[in-house]
N, C-alpha and C positions, 0 to 999 in steps of 0.2 A: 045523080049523085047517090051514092051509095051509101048508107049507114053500116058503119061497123058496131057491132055489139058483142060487148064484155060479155064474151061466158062466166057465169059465175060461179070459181073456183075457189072450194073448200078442200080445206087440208084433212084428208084424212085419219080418223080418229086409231090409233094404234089398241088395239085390243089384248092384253096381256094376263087375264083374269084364269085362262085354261094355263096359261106356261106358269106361273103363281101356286096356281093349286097340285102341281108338277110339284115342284119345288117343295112347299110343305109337306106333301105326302115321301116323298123321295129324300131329303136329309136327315130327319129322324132314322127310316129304314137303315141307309146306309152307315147312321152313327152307330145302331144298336150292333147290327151286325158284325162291327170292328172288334166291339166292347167280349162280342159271342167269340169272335176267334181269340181272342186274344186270353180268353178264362179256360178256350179247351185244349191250347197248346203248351205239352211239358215237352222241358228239354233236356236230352239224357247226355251223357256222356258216358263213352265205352273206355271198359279199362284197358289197361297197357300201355307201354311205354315208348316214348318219338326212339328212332333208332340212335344207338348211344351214351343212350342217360340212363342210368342207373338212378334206384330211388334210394334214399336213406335208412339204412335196418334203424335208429329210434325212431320213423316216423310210424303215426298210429293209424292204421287201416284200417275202418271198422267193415266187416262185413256182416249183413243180414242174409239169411237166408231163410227161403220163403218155402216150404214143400207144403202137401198136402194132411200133412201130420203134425205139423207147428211152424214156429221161426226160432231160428237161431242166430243169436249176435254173439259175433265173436270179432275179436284182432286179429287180421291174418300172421300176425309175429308172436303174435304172445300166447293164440290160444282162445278158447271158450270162456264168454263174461255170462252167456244167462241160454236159458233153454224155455221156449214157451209153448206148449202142446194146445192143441187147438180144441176147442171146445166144442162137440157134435162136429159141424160142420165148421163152422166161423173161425175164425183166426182171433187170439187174443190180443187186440190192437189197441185196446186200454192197457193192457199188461208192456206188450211194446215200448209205448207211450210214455210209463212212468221211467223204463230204464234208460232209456234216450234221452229222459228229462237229467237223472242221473249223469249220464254222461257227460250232455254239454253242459252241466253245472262245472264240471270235472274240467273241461278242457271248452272253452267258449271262441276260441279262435277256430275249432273245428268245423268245417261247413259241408266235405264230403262224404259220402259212404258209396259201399256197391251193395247190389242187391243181387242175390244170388239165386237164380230162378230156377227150382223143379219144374220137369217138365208135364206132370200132371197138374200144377197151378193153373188154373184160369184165371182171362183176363181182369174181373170186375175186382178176384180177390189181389192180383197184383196193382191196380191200380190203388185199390182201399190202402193196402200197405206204402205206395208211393206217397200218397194223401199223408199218412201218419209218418213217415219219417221224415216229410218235408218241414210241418209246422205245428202246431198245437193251439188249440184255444184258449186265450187267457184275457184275464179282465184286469185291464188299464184304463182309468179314471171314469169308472162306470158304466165301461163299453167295451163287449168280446171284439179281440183283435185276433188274426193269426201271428203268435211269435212264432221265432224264426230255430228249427232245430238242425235240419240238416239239408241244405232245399239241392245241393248238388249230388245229384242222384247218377250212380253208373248201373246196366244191368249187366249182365256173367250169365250165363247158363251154368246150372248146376248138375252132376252126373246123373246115368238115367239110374243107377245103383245108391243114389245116396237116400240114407233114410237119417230118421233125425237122433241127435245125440244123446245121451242118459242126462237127466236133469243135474244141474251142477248149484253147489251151494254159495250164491250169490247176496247172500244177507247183506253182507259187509260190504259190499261191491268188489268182489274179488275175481282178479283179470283187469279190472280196470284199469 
């Protein structure tokens, strides 16, 4: 006769500690990552019109224009509101700032502009200028926020002949 004998069978212990440390190291990465694309994508919109539609002569079109010699904001209907010559090299983007502020005090339903690009502008000073007509920093209940000025942004090229306008007397806010 013959004895049979029970091998003795253990359940395999499931080791999960490397797929775990996957895990932690790997959802942080990919959370930040989102948070990075998502700060360095602007969204532009180009001007001109779907085929057919005409736009409304009282509507207010502000144009900025951005050369190597200053910025100029005007209405494309109405005309020149401000001239602002650039300082050495730099763009006066505090000066910008406070007329925009102006503005949407003016007209607060207003949300787009174009930005009319000279072609000796460089990138960093075109983007600084997108930064400043998007929003401003202000202090709400003890904490800088970005308020909101103009964040729909279109760009335009500008002639390769344009230079910048004679300074216009904008005390009053006049063009506005």
């Amino acid at each position: 006769m013959r004895r049979r004998h029970r091998r003795l069978e253990s359940a395999a212990e499931l080791d999960i500690t490397a797929f775990l440390n996957l895990m932690i190291v790997l959802v942080p990465v990919l959370l930040l990552g989102m948070v990075f694309t998502q700060i360095r994508m602007i969204e532009l919109n180009f001007p001109g019109v779907e085929a057919g539609e005409t736009p409304l002569p009282d509507q207010f079109r502000m144009v900025v224009t951005v050369l190597p010699q200053g910025l100029e904001v005007a209405d494309s209907e109405r005309g020149l509101i401000g001239v602002l010559p650039a300082r050495g090299q730099a763009q006066d983007l505090e000066g910008l700032q406070a007329l925009l502020r102006q503005i949407k005090t003016r007209m607060p339903d207003k949300t787009d502009v174009i930005l009319e690009v000279g072609p000796e502008v460089d990138y960093q000073t075109l983007v600084s200028v997108m930064d400043t007509v998007r929003s401003y920093p202000a202090v709400v209940a003890a904490s800088v926020v970005q308020a909101e000025l103009f964040p729909d942004v279109a760009l335009m090229d500008a002639g390769e002949d344009r230079e910048l306008a004679v300074r216009v007397n904008a005390v009053d806010g006049e063009g506005v």
